[in-house]
N, CA, C and O of each residue as an XYZ file, in Angstrom:
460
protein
N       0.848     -1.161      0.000
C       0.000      0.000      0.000
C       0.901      1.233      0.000
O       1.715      1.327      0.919
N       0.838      2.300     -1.040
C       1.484      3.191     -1.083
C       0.830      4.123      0.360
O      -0.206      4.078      1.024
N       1.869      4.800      0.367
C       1.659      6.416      1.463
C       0.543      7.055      0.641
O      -0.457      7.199      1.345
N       0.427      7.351     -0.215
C      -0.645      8.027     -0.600
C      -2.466      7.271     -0.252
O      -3.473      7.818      0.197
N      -2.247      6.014     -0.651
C      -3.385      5.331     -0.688
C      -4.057      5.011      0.664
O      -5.260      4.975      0.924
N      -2.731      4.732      1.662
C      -2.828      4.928      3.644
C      -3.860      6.346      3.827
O      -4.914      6.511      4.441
N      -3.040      7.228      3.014
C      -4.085      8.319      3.468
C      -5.395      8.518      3.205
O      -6.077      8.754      4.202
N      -6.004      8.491      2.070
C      -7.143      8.371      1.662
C      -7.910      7.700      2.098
O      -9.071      8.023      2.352
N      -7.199      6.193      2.339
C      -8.130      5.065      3.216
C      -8.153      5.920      4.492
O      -9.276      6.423      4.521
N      -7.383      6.362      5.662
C      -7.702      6.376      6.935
C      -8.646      7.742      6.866
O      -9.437      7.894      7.796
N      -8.589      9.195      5.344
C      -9.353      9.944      5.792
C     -11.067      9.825      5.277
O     -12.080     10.444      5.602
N     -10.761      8.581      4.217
C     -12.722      7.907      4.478
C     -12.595      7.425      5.851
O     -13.297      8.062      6.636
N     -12.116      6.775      6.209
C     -12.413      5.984      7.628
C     -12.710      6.937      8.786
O     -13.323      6.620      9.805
N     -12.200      8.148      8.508
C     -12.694      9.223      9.513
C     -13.632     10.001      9.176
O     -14.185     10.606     10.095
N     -14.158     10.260      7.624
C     -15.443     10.413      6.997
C     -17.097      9.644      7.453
O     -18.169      9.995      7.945
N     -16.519      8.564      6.982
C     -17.685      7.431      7.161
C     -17.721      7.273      9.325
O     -18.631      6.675      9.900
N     -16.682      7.871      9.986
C     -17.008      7.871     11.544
C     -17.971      8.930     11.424
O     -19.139      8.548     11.361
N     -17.717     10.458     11.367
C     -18.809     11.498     11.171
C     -19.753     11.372     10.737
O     -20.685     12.051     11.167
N     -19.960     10.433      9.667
C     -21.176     10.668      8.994
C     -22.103      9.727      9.790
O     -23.317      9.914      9.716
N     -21.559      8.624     10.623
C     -22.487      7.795     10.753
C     -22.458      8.182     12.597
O     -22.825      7.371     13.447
N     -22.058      9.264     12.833
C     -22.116      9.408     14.807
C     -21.247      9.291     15.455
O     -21.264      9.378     16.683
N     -20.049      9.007     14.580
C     -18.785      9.181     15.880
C     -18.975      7.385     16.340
O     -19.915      6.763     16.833
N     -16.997      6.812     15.711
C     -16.787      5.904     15.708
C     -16.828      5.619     17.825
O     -16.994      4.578     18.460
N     -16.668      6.597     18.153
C     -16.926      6.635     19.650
C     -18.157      6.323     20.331
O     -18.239      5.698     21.388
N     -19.096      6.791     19.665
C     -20.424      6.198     19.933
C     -20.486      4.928     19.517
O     -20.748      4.247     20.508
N     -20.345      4.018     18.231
C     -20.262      2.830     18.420
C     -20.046      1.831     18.934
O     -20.729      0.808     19.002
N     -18.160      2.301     19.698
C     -17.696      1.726     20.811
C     -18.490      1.699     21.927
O     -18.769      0.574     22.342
N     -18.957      2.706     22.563
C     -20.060      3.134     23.574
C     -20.821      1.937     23.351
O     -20.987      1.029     24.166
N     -21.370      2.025     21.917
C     -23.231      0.867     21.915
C     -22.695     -0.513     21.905
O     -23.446     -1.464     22.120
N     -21.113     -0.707     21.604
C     -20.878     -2.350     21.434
C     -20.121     -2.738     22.933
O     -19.822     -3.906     23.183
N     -19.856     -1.646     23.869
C     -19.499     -2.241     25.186
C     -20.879     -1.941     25.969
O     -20.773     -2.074     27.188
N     -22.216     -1.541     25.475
C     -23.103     -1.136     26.383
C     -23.635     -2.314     25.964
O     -24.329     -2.852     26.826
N     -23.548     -2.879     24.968
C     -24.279     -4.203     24.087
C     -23.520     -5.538     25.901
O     -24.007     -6.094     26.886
N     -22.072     -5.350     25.199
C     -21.635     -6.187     25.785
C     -22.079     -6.421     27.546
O     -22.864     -7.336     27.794
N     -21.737     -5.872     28.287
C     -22.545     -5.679     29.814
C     -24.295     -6.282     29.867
O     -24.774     -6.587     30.959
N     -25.107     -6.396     28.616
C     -25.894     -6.673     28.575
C     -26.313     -8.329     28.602
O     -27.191     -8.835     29.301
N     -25.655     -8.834     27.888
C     -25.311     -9.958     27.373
C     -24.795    -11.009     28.302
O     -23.792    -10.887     29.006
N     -25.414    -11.835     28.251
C     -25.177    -13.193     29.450
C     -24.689    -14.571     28.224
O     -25.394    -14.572     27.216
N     -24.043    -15.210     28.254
C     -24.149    -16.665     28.312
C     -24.633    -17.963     29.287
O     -24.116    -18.483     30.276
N     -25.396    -18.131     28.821
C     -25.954    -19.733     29.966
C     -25.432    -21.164     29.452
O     -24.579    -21.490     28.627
N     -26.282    -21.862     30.265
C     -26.173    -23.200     29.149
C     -27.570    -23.908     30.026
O     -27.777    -23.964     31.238
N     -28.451    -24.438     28.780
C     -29.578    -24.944     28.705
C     -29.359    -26.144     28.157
O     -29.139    -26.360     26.965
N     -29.440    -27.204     29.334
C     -29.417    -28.078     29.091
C     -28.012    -29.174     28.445
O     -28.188    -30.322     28.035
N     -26.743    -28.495     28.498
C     -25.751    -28.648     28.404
C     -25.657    -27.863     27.167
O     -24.560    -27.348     26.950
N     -26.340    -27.726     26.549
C     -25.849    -26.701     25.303
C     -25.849    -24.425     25.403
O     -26.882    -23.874     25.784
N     -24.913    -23.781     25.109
C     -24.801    -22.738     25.158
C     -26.246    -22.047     24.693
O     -27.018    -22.356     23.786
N     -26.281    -21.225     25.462
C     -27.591    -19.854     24.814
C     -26.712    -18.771     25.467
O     -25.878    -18.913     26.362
N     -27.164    -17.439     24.687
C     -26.549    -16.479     24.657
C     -27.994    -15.473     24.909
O     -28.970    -15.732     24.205
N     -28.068    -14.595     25.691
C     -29.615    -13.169     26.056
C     -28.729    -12.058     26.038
O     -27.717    -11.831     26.702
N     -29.236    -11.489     25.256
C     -28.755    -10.059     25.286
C     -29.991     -9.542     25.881
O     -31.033    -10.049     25.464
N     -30.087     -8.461     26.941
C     -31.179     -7.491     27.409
C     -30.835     -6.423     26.739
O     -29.717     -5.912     26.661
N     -32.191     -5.972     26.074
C     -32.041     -4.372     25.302
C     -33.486     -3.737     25.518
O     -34.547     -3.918     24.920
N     -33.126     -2.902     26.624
C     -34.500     -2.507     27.066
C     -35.626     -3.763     27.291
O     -35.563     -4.870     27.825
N     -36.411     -3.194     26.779
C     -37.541     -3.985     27.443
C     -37.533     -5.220     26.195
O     -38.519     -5.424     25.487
N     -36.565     -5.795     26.103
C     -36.646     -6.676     24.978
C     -35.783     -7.978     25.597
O     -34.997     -7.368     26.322
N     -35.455     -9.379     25.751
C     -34.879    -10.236     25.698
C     -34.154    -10.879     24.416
O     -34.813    -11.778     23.893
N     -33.094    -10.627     23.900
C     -32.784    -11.250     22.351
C     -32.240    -12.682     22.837
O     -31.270    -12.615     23.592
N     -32.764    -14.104     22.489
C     -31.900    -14.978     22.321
C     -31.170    -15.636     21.442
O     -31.850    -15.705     20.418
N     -30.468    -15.997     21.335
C     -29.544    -17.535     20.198
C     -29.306    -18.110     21.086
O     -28.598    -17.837     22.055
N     -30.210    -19.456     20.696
C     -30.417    -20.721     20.952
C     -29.230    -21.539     20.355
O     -28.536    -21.017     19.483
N     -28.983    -22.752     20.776
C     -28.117    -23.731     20.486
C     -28.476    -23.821     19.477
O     -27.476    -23.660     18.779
N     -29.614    -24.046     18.631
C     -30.138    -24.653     17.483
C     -29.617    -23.309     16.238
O     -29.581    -23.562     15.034
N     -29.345    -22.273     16.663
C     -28.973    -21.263     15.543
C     -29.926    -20.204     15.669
O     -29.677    -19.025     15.419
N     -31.502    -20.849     16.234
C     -32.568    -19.505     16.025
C     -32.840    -18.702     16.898
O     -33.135    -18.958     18.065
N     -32.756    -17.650     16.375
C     -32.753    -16.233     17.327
C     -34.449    -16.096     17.893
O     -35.434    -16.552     17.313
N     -34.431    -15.552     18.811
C     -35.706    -15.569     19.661
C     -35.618    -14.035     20.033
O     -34.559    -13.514     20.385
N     -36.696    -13.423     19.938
C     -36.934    -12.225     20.926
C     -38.261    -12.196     21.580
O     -39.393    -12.350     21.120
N     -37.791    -11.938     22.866
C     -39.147    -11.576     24.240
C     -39.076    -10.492     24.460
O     -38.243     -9.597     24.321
N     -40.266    -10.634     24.919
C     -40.600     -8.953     24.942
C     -41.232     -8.661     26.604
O     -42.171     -9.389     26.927
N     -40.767     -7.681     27.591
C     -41.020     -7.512     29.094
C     -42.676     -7.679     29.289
O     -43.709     -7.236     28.787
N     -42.324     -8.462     30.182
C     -43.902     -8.247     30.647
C     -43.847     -8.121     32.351
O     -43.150     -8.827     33.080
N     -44.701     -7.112     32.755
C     -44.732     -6.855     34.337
C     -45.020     -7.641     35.230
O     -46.048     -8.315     35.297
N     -43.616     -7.598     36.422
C     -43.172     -8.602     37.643
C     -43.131     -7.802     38.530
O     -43.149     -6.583     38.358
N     -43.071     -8.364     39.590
C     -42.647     -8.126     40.998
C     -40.894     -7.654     40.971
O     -40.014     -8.478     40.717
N     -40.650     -6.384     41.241
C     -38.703     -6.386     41.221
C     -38.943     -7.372     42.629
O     -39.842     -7.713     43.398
N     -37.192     -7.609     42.339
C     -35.963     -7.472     41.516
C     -36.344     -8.722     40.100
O     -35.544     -8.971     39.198
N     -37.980     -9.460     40.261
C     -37.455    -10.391     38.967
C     -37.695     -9.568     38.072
O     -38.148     -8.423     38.095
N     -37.225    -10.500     36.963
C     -37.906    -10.329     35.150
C     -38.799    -10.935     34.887
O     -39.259    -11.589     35.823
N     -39.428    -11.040     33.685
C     -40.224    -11.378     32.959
C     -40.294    -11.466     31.246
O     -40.929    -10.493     30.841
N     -39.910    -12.194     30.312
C     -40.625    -11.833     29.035
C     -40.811    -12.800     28.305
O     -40.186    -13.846     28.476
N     -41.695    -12.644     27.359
C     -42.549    -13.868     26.606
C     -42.680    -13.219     25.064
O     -42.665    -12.055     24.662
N     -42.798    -14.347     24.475
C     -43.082    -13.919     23.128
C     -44.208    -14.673     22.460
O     -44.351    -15.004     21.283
N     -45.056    -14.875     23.647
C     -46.602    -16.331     23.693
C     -46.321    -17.125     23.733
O     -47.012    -17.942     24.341
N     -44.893    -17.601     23.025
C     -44.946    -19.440     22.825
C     -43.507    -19.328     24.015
O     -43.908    -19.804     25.077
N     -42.505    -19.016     24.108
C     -41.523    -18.998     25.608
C     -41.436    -17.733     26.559
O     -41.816    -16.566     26.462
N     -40.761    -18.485     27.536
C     -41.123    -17.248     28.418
C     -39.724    -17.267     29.533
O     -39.557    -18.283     30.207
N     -38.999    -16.391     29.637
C     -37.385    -15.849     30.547
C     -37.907    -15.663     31.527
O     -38.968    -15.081     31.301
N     -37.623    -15.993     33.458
C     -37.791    -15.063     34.137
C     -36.678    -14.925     35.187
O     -35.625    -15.335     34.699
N     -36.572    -14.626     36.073
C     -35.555    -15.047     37.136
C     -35.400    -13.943     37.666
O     -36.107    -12.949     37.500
N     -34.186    -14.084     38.535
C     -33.364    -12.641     38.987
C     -32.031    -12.776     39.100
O     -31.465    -13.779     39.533
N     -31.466    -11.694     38.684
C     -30.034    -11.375     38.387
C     -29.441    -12.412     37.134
O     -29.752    -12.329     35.946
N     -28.479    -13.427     37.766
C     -28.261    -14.235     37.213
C     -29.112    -15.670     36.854
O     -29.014    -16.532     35.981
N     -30.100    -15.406     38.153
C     -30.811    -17.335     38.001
C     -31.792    -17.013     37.290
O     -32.625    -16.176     37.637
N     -31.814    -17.802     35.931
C     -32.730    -17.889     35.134
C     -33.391    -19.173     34.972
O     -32.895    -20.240     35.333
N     -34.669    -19.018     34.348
C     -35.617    -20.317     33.845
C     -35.999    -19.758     32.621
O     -36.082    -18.550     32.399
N     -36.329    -21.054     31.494
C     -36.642    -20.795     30.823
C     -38.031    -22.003     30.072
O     -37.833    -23.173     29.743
N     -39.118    -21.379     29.995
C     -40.129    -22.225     29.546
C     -40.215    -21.913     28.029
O     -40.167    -20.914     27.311
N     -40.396    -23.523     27.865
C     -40.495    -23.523     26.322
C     -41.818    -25.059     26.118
O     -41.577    -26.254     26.291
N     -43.160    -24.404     25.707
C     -43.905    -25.787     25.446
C     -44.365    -26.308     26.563
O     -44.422    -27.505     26.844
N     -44.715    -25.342     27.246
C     -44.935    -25.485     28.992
C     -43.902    -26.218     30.311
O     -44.087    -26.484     31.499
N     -42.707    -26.357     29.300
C     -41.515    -27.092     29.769
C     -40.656    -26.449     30.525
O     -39.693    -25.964     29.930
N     -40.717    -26.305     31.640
C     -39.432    -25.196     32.923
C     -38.408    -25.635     33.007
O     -38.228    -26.722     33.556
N     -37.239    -24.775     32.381
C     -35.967    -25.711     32.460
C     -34.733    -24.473     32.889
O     -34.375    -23.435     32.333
N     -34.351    -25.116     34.051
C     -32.754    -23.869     34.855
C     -32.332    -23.772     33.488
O     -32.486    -24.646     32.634
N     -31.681    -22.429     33.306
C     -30.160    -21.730     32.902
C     -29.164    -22.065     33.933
O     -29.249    -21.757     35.122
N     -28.225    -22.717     33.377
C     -26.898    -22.765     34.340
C     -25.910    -22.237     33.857
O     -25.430    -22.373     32.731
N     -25.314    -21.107     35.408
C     -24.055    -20.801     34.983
C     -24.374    -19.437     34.042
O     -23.755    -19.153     33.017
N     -25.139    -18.900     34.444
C     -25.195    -17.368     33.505
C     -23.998    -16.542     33.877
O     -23.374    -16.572     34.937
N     -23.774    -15.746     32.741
C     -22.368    -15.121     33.348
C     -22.167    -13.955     32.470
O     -22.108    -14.258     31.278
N     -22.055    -12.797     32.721
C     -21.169    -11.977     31.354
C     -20.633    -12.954     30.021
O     -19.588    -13.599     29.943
N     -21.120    -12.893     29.577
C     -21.183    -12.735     28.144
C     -19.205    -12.570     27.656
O     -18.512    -11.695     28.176
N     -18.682    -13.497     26.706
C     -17.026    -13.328     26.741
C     -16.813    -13.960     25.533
O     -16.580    -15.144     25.289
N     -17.007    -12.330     24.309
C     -16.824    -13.565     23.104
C     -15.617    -14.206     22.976
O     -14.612    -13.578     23.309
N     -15.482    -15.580     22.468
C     -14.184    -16.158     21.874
C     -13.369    -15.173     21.032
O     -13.675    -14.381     20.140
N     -11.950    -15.583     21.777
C     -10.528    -14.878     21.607
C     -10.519    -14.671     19.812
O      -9.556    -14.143     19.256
């Protein structure tokens, strides 16, 4: 890569930061993402919940993404359902019904993607 071509690339790369909010704000939304984000394991296999607001996002072992949506509890629990499953717990201890089926989350933890 010539010196000339370094430059151009790094002053889009500081273009396309402005235009889209400040590469700083991104960082911000992908470590505010991260803190959100638990890993469990259901049933010996990994699931991954991200909390985003009043929303539950999952990936399931099986590949398919799930989102719940809050529904009103008693604090400190949670709550959310999407009609057919349903998250609740507190802090870390989770359950998760699926098919009228109640089954522990074990081992929830911050969220640590692979190296």
């Amino acid at each position: 890569m010539t010196r000339r071509s370094s430059i151009v690339r790094g002053t889009l790369l500081a273009i396309v930061c402005s235009l889209l909010g400040g590469c700083a704000a991104q960082k911000k939304d992908a470590e505010e993402a991260a803190r959100n984000t638990f890993a469990c394991n259901l049933e010996g296999e990994r699931i991954v919940i991200r909390f985003d607001g009043d929303e539950a996002r999952m990936l399931m072992p099986s590949g398919d993404r799930v989102t719940l949506y809050q529904i009103p509890s008693a604090p400190p629990a949670v709550r959310f359902t999407n009609g057919r499953m349903e998250l609740r717990g507190r802090g870390t201890t989770l359950e998760l019904v699926r098919d009228g089926t109640l089954s522990s989350l074990v081992g929830c933890a911050p969220f640590a993607p692979p190296a």
